[in-house]
N, C-alpha and C positions, 0 to 999 in steps of 0.2 A: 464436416458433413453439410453445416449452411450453405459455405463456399459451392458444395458441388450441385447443392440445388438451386442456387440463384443465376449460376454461370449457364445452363440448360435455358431457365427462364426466361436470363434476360437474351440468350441468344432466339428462341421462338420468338419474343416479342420484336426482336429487331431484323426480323426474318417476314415476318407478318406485313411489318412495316414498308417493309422494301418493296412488297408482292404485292402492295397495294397505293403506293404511293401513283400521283401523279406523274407523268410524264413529259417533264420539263419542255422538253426539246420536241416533242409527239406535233406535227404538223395540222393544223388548222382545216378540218374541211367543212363546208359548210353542207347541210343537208341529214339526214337521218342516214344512221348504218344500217348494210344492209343483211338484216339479221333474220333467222327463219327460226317459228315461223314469222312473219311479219308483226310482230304487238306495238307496233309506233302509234299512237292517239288512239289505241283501242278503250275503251269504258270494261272493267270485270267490278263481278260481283263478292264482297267483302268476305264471302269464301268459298273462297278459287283457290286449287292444288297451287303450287309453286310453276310461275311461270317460265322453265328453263328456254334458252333459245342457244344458236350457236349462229358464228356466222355463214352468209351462203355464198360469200367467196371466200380468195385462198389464202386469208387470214394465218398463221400460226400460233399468234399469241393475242389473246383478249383480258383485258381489265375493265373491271364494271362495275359502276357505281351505282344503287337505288337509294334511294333518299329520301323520306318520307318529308310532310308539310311540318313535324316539330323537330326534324333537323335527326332525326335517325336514320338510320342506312345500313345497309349489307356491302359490303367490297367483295368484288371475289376476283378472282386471277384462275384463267382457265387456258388449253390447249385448243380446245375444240366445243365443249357444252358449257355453259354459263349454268350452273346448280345452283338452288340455295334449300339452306338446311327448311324444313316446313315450321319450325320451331319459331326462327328468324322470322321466315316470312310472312307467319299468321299474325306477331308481334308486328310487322312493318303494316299491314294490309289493313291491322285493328285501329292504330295509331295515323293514319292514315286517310280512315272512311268519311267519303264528303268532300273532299280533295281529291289528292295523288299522290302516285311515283314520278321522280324525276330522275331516269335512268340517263348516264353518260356512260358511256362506251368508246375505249380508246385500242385501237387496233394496229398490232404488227406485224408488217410483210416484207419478205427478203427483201425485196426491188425497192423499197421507201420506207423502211424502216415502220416508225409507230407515226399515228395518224389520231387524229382527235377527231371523233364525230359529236353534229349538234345533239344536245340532250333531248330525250324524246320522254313524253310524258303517259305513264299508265293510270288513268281515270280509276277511282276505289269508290264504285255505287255503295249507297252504304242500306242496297236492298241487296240479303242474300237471294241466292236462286235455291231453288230444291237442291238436297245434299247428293239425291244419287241421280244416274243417266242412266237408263233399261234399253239393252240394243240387240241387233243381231248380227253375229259374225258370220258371213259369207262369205265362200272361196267363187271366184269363176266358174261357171258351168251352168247346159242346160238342158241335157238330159239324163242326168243322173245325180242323185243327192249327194254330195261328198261334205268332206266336216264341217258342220255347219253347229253354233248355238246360240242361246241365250244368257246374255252377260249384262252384269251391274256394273257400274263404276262408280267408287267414292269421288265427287267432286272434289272433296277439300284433300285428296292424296292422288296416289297415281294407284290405288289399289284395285284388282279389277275381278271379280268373283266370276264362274257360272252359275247362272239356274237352271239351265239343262242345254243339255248339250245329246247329239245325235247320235256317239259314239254309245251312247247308251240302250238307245234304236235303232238298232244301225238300218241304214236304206229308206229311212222316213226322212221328211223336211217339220221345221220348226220357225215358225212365222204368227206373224198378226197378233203380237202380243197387246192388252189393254191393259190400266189400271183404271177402276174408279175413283177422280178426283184426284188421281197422283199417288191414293192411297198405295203402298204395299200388302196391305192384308187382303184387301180385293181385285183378284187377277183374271183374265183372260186369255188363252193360247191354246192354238191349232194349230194339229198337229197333219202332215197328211204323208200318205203313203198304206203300207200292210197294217198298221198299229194305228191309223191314222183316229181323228176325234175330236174334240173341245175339250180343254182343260179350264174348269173352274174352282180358282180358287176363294173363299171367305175364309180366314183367319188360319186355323189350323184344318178346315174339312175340304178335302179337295174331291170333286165329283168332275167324272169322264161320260161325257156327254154323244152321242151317237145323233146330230141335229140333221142328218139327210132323211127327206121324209118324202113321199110318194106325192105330196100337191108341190113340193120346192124343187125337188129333182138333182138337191145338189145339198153340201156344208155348207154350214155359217162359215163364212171369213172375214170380213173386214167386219170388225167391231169398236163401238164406241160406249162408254157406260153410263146412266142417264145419270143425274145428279142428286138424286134419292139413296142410288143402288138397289132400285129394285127394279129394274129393268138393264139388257144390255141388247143394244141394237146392232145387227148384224148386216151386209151383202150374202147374197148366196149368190155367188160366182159359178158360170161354166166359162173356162177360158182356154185359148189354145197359145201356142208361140209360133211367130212366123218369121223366118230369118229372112234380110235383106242381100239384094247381089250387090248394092252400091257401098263402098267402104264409110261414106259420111254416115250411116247410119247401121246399126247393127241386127237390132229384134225389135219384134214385137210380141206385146200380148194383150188379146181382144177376149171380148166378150163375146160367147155368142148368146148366153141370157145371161140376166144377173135381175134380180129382186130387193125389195128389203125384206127382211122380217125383225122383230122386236121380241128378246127372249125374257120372258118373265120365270126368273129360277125357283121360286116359291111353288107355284104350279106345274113346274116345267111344260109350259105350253109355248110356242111362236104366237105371237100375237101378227097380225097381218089384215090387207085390205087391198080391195081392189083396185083401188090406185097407186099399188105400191107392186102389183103385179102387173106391169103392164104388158105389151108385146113392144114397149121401149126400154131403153139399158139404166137400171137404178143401181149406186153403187156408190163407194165411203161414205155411207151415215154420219152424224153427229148430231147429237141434243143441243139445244139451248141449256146456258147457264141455268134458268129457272125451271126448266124441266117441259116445257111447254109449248115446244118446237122443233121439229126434228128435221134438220138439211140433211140434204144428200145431193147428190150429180147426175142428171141423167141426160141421157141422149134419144134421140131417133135413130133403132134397129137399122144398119145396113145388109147387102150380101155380101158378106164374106167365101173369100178374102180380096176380092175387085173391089171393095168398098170401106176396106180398113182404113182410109187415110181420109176418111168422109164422117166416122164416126168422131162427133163431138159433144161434150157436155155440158151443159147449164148446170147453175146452182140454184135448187129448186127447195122447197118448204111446203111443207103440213102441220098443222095443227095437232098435237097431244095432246091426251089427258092422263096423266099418272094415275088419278084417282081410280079411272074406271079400264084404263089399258086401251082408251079408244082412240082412235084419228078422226080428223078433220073432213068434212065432206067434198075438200077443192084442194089441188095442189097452187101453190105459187111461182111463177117465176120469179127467183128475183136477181140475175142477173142473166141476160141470154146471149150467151157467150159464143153459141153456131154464127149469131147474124154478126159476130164480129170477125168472124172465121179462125175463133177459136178453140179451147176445149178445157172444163176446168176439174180437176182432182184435188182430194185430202181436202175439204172446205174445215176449219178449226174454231170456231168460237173461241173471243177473248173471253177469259172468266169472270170480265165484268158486265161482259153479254156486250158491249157497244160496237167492237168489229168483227169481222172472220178473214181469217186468212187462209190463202189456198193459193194452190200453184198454177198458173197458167202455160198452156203449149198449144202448139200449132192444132193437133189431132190424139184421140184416144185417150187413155186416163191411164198408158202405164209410164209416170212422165220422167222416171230417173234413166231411162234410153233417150233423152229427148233433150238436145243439148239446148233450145234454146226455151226450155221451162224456166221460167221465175216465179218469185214469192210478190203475190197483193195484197192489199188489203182491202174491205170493202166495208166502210162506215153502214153500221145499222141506224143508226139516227138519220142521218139524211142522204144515204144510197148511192154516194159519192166510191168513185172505184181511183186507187193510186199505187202504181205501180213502187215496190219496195226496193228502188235505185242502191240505198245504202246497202245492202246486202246483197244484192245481184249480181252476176259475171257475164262472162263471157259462156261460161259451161253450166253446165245442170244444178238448177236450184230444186229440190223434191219436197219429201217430205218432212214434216215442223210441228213442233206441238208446242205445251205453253208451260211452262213453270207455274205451279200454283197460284203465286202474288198476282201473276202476269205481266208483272214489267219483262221477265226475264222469257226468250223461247231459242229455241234449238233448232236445226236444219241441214240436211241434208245437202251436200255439194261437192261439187268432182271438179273444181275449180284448181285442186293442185299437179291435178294431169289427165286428167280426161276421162279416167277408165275407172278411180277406186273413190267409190263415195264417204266423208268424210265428215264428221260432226263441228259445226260451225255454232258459237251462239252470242248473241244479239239482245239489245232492250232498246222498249219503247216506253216513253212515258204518256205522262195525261197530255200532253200536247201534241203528240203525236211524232216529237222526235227521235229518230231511230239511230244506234251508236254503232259504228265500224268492227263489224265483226271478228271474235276471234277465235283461234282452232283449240280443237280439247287439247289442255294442255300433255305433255309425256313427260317421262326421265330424260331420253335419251330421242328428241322432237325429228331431228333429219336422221336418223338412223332407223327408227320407227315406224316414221311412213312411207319412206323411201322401200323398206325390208318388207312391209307386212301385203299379206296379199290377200287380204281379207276386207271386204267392203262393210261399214255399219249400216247397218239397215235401221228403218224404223227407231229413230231414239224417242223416249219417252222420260219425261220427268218422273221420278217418286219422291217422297218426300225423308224415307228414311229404305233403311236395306230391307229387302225380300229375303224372310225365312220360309222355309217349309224345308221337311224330309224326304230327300231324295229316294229314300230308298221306298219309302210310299208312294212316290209317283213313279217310281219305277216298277212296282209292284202293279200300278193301277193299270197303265199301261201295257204291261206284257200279259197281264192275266187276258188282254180281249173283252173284257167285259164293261160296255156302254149303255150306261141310262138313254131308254130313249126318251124321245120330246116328242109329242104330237101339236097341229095347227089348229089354230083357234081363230074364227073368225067374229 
């Protein structure tokens, strides 16, 4: 009976051995393999899903080495995806932090047999990012709502949940989700269509909010939440879409007004002001970290639609007061982005209040059509504007938010083919060094997004998972019944 279970043993262990041994005679090339998605000199943070890749030529066989800085490592011998157990890898990434990975990759092709590439190293920040990503998944299309929802993602897995999904409304859209401070128990989402509305969440009480009012003339949409939580500040958007005859470019969507207002949930009142209603286009809000500031974007109104590509935005500042829900008697410019003949959207406050970053484009403020949108930054201390080169492409860089620490932030980019936007993320530290971006990881990385035909919209940091009962926000929802809000000047 020993016999027959040492001979099993020893024959896996000497199976194992073979599957992962070097390869003697494997040809020398100099250079990084070329692996998808790309993680060669990338920086992640100390909990990040398992970073699988495979290669993106015509490889057949892969042996791969990681190795951690106190001489641990994962082997693995694969066909096609390079996996590793998350067990391993949380153990590799733990042992690890403050250093790296030292990944070797040795590859076999009919024509030359096995090949040895240089070892390329994965950077282990040993700041984690927020545990979840809040996004939306969108199909193609633009005049008709088709499946569309709202999804979480566990960082540290490849697990992916809904929070609502359309199939539930059917023929409604679901967008502009917010959290206050990253929180999950305080939410934001708008809903529009037959059923359309405001969904606000605080903890377990969820209220369906009816925010179009006869002085706004429209829905809250774009929202951001102050840093109290007692306030969440909104756009009221009218917008239309206008398709292009030229193939370089596809749609647009313009404003023809747009406002801010500031929703105070205690009273349900809009808070509002005349410089915030202008007959010029106000739109993506955001508070200062201290509560005591509130940017937004605006432009000087054109005729539409002879004057869509004239429409530009500044990033522009008022004064708050939480205490008494007032503004400021003067707006600011502070940077004036027409006289550079460009136009700026999604302005983000770091969380430690010293920069903001926002996307720049030639015209208009819907900039994920607009292939040559990039991410800046814009120092509040001394007003200095620098273009965010490390994480920039050739294609559309959009919209970004911050991970709570704020070393860590997320972004939007259609950088791996033109058409489906795709979550990328990046850290910057106190000196202002920014790390080579990498993509949310998958199980199965080039079969995923190659297959999927759904764009992430809007990704938002949370800090931990979003609960609530579906079946009461499906209840709230279909019953038609919305709290109204009145304006308060």
């Amino acid at each position: 009976m020993r016999k027959k279970l040492i001979i099993p043993a020893l024959a896996a262990l000497l199976l194992w051995s073979s599957c992962t041994a070097d390869i003697s005679n494997a040809e020398l090339r100099a250079g990084y393999p070329p692996i998808y998605p790309d993680y060669c000199g990338v920086t992640v943070p100390c909990n990040i899903a398992p970073m699988h890749f495979q290669m993106s030529d015509n490889a057949i066989q892969v042996r791969v080495m990681a190795e951690g800085a106190d001489g641990k490592s994962i082997r693995v011998k694969a066909r096609e995806v390079v996996t590793f157990r998350i067990s391993e890898w949380k153990d590799l990434l733990a042992s690890s932090t403050g250093s790296g990975l030292q990944v070797t990759v040795q590859a076999k092709y009919r024509d030359k047999g096995w090949v040895r590439y240089d070892p390329f190293t994965i950077y282990v920040s040993p700041v984690p990012m927020n545990d979840f990503l809040v996004y939306r998944l969108i199909a193609p299309g633009y005049e008709v709502y088709s499946k569309m929802g709202i999804y979480q993602r566990d960082l540290g897995s490849f697990l992916q949940t809904p929070l609502l999904e359309n199939t539930l409304i059917p023929g409604n859209c679901m967008n502009c989700h917010s959290f206050y401070g990253n929180n999950p128990d305080k939410m934001s989402i708008h809903i529009r269509g037959e059923l359309g509305g405001t969904i606000l969440k605080a903890g377990d009480k969820i209220e369906m909010l009816n925010t179009k009012t006869e002085e706004t003339g429209g829905n809250c949409v774009y929202p951001y939440w102050h840093p109290s939580g007692e306030y969440v500040v909104y756009s009221v958007n009218q917008t239309i879409q206008a398709f292009h005859a030229i193939r370089e470019r596809r749609i647009e969507v313009i404003d023809l007004a747009s406002d801010i207002v500031v929703y105070h949930p205690q009273s349900k009142q809009l808070l509002t002001n005349d410089l915030l209603r202008t007959d010029a286009f106000e739109t993506f809000p955001s508070f200062s970290p201290d509560g005591r500031t509130l940017y937004f974007s605006s432009s000087q109104s054109q005729n539409i639609p002879e004057g869509y590509d004239k429409i530009r935005y500044d990033l522009c500042a008022i004064a708050f007061d939480p205490q008494t829900g007032t503004f400021g008697d003067h707006v600011d410019t502070l940077i004036h982005a027409a006289a550079m003949g460009k136009s700026i959207s999604f302005a983000r406050p770091s969380p430690d209040g010293k920069h903001i970053m926002f996307t720049l484009s030639d015209y208009g403020n819907f900039s994920i059509w607009h292939k040559e949108a990039d991410l800046w930054l814009y120092d509040l201390e001394d007003g200095s504007l620098r273009e965010m080169k490390e994480v920039n492409s050739n294609d559309v860089e959009s919209y970004h938010s911050w991970s709570s620490e704020g070393t860590w932030f997320v972004f939007s980019s259609r950088r791996l083919d033109g058409l489906y936007t795709r979550p990328f993320f990046a850290s910057i530290d106190k000196e202002g060094n920014i790390t080579k971006p990498f993509l949310l990881p998958q199980k199965k990385p080039l079969e995923f997004y190659n297959m999927t035909l759904f764009s992430y919209n809007v990704p938002e940091f949370v800090t931990g998972k979003v609960d609530w009962d579906l079946k009461e926000v499906e209840k709230s929802l279909t019953t038609g019944q919305r709290d109204k809000v009145e304006i308060r000047r």
